[in-house]
N, C-alpha and C positions, 0 to 999 in steps of 0.2 A: 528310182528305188529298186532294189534287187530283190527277185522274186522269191519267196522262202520255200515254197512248194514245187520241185519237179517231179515229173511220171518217170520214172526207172525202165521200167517194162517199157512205154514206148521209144524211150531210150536208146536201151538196150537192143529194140528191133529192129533201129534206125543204124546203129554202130553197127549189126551183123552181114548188115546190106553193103556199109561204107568197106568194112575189113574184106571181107568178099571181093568187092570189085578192084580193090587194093594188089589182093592177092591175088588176081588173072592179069591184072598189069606186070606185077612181079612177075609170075611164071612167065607170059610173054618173054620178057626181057632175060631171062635165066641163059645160063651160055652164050650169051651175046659178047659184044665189045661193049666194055663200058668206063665209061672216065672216074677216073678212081684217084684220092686225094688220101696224103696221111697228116692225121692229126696229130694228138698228143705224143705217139712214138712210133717207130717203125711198123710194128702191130695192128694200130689203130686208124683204121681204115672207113674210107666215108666215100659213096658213087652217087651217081646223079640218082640212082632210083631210090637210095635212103630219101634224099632232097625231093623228091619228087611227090612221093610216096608223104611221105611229113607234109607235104602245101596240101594234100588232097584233105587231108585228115584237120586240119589248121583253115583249110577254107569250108568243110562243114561246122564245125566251131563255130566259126566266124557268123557264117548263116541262121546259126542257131540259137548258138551263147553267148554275144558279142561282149557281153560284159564278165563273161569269165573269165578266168585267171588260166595261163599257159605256162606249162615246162615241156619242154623239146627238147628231143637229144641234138638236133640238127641247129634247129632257129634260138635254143635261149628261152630266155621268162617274160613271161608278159603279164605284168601285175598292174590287175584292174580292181585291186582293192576287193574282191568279191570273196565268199565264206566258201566258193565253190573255184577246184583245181583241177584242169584236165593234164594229164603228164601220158606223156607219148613218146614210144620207141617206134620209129615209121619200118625199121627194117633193125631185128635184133639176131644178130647171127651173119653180121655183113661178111667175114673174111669166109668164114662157110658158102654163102651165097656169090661172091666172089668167083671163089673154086667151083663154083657149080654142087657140092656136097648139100642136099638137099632139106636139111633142118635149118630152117631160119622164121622167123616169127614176126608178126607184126603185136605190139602190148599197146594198149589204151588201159588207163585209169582215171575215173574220174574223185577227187578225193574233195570229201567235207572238212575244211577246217584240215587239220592232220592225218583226216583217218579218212581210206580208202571204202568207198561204198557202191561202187561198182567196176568191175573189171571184166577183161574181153583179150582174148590172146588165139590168134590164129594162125595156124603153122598150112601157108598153102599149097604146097608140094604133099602136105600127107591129107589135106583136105581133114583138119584137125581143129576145131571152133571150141574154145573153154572158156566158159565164162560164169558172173557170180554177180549177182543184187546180195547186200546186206540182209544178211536173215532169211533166204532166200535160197539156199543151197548152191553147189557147183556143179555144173554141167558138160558134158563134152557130147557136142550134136544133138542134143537135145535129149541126152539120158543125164541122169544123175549118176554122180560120182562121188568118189570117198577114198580119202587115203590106204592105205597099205594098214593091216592092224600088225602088225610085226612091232615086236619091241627087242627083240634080240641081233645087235650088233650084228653079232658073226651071221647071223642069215640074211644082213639085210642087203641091200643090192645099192648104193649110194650113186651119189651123181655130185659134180662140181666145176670149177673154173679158175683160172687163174689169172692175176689183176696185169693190167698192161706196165707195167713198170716191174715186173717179176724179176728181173735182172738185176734192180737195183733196191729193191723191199728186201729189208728180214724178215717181214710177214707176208711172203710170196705166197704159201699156202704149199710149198713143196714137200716141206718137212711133215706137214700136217697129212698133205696126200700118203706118204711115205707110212707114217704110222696107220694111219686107217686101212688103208688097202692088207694091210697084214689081220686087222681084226675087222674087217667085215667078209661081205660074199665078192666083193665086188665094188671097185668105182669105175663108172663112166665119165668123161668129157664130151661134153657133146657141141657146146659154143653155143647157145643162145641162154642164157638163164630165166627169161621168159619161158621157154617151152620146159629147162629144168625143172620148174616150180608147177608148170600146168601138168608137168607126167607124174610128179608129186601126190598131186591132188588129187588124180588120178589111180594111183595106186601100181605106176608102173616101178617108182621110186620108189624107198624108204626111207630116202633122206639126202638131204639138199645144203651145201653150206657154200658160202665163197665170200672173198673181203673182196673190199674195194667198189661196189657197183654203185651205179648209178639208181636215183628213183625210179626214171623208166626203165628200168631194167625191172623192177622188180614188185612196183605198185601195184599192178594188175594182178600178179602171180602171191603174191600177200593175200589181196582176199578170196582168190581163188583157194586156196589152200587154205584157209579158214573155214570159209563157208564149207569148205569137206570134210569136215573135222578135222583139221592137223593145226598142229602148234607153229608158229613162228616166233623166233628170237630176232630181233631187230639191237643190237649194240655197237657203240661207237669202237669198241676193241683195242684200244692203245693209238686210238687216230686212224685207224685203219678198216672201219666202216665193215661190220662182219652182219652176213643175213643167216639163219640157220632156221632148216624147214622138217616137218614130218610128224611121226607123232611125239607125244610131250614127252616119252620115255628113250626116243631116238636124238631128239634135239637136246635131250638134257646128258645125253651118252658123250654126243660128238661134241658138245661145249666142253664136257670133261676132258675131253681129249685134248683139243682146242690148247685148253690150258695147260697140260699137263705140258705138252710140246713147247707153248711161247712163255711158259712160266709169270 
């Protein structure tokens, strides 16, 4: 029978230790030669230290949670019927990490049922640790954190991404960049939407949107950005899977926009 009680905090102190030692393997291997494999489109890229990186993370699980439930961007789903989900990105920001461009993130999420109740995103080239217990606040290195309070558009400074099949989507998010970038301060691309959502929560962001991602991409960085006080919009979007981050009056801006452009 599954256990209904786990410790968060010792959790959480056990994840800091694993993302860590995750991420001195990564930087080891950073500008190396590395065997690199495309997946769904020419874009979409996967090397041995994604894989590698994911078994590390998938065999402390295993040692711990056996009877948990798994999503992995790498391995797939492993449904052990349990009310408890761990979803993992081993290496978010791989064509970045690739090129050597030094934002790339490792995302863990552990999720109840639907809802995410603890997350952990660590960017190890900037030696950058974000993480959040439900109810519990958001943290980077051990301070507390909080969104940006900016509610106006034109001052805000945005961040976002665009889906690997952009070539062939009408809701590529070009059209969308295109209008935004005229009515804000600024957008950045930076390639990892993990780290987009932890700079978010952070406050280096005012706001975050992109279609098409995956869970791991974005479970950990959901309740980090919660627990900071920011809003999240989670909608299916016309089939085109849309996240939108920051606070309730920036996220309820850029849905406007959103729409105004794919009507």
């Amino acid at each position: 029978m599954e256990v209904i009680y786990i410790n968060l905090e010792n959790i959480l102190q056990d994840l800091k230790k694993v993302v860590i030692k995750i991420g001195e393997y990564q930087l080891k291997n950073l500008n190396t030669d590395l065997s690199i494999k495309r997946k769904s489109s020419a874009i979409d890229l996967v090397s041995e230290i994604d894989k590698n990186s994911e078994k590390m993370i998938i065999e402390w699980i295993d040692n711990n949670f056996p009877k948990h439930n798994i999503i992995a961007e790498e391995q797939g789903s492993t449904d052990n019927d349990s009310k408890y989900t761990w979803v993992i990105d081993p290496l978010d920001g791989t064509t970045n990490y690739i090129h050597g461009f030094p934002i790339f993130s490792i995302s863990i999420a552990l999720m109840k049922e639907e809802k995410p109740i603890l997350g952990i995103i660590y960017a190890p080239y900037l030696d950058e640790l974000y993480y959040a217990i439900e109810n519990k606040g958001a943290y980077l290195n051990e301070k507390r954190v909080y969104i940006s309070n900016e509610n106006s558009l034109i001052d805000s400074l945005l961040v976002t991404g665009f889906p690997y099949d952009f070539k062939n989507n009408k809701y590529n998010n070009i059209d969308v960049f295109n209008s935004l970038i005229l009515k804000s301060q600024g957008i950045r691309r930076i390639g990892s939407a993990a780290y987009d959502l932890a700079a978010v929560a952070c406050g280096s962001f005012d706001g975050f949107w992109e279609f098409k991602l995956n869970p791991w991409d974005i479970k950990a960085g959901v309740i980090i950005v919660k627990e900071a006080g920011g809003t999240v919009i989670e909608t299916d979007f016309k089939g085109n899977g849309l996240i939108i981050a920051g606070s309730d009056e920036i996220t309820k801006k850029i849905m406007k926009e959103i729409n105004k452009v794919y009507g």
